[in-house]
C-alpha positions in Angstrom: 0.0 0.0 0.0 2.8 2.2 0.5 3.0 3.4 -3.4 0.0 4.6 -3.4 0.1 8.3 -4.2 -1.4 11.0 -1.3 -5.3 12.2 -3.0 -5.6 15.6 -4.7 -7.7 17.6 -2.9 -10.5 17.4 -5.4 -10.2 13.8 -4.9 -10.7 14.2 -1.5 -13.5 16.6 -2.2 -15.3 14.1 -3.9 -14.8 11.8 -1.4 -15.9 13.8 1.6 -19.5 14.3 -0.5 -20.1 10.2 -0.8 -18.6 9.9 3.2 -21.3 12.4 3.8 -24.1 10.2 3.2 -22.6 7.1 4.9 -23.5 6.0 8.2 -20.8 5.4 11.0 -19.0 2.3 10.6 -16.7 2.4 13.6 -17.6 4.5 16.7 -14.7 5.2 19.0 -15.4 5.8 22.6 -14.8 6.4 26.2 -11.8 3.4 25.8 -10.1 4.7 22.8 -8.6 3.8 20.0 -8.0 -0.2 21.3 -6.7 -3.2 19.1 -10.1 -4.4 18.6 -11.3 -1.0 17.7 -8.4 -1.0 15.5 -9.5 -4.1 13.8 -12.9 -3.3 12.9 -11.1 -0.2 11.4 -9.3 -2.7 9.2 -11.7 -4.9 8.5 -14.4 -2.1 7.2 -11.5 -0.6 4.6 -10.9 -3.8 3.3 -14.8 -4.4 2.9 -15.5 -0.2 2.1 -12.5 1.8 1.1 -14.4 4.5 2.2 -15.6 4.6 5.9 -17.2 7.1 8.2 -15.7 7.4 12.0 -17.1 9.0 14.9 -15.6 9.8 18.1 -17.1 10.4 21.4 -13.9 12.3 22.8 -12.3 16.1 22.8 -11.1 17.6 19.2 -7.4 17.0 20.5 -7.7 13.7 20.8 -9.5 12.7 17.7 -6.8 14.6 15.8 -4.6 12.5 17.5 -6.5 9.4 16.6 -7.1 10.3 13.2 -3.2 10.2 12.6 -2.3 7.4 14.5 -5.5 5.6 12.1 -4.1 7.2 9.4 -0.2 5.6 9.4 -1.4 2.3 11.2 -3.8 1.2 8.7 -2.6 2.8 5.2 -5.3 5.1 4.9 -6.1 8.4 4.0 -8.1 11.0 6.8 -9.8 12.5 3.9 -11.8 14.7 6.0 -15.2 15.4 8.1 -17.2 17.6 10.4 -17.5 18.0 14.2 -16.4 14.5 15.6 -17.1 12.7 12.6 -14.3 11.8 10.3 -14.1 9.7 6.8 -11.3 7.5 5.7 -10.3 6.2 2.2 -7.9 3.4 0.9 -8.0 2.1 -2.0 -9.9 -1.3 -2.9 -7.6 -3.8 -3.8 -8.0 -5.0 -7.2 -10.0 -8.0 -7.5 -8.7 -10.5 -9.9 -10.5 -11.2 -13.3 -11.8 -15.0 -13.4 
């Protein structure tokens, strides 16, 4: 995943209007960003590529959180509102029969 190239931000525009009308996939709570957490995380880009995060914690933190997502599981914090954030990665390509 590491060749991938960073999005242009009209890429990441375009994204941000599909994240809008997604629903949550992974909420983040009062215990943080824990391995499990982190799992799900990885298991709904693999399934998604584009997934919709919220936090239940102070704006520091989900910065914080939203890096440490970002560099942990090869994936890019496209953006989001309030404590709502979208991630992207792209789909791996599936293999013609």
């Amino acid at each position: 995943m590491e060749d991938s190239t960073p999005l242009s931000s009209a890429e990441k525009k375009e994204l941000r209007g599909i994240g809008q009308r997604l629903k949550p996939h992974v909420h983040i709570g009062k215990q943080g960003l824990t391995l499990t957490v982190s799992n799900e995380i990885e298991t709904a880009l693999l399934k998604n590529g584009l997934i919709k995060i919220r936090f239940e914690t102070d704006r520091e933190t989900i910065k914080i959180y939203c890096l440490e997502i970002a560099k942990t599981r090869q994936c890019e914090d496209v953006g989001g509102v309030g404590k709502t954030r979208i991630f992207f990665r792209n789909m791996p390509e599936k293999e013609p029969n």
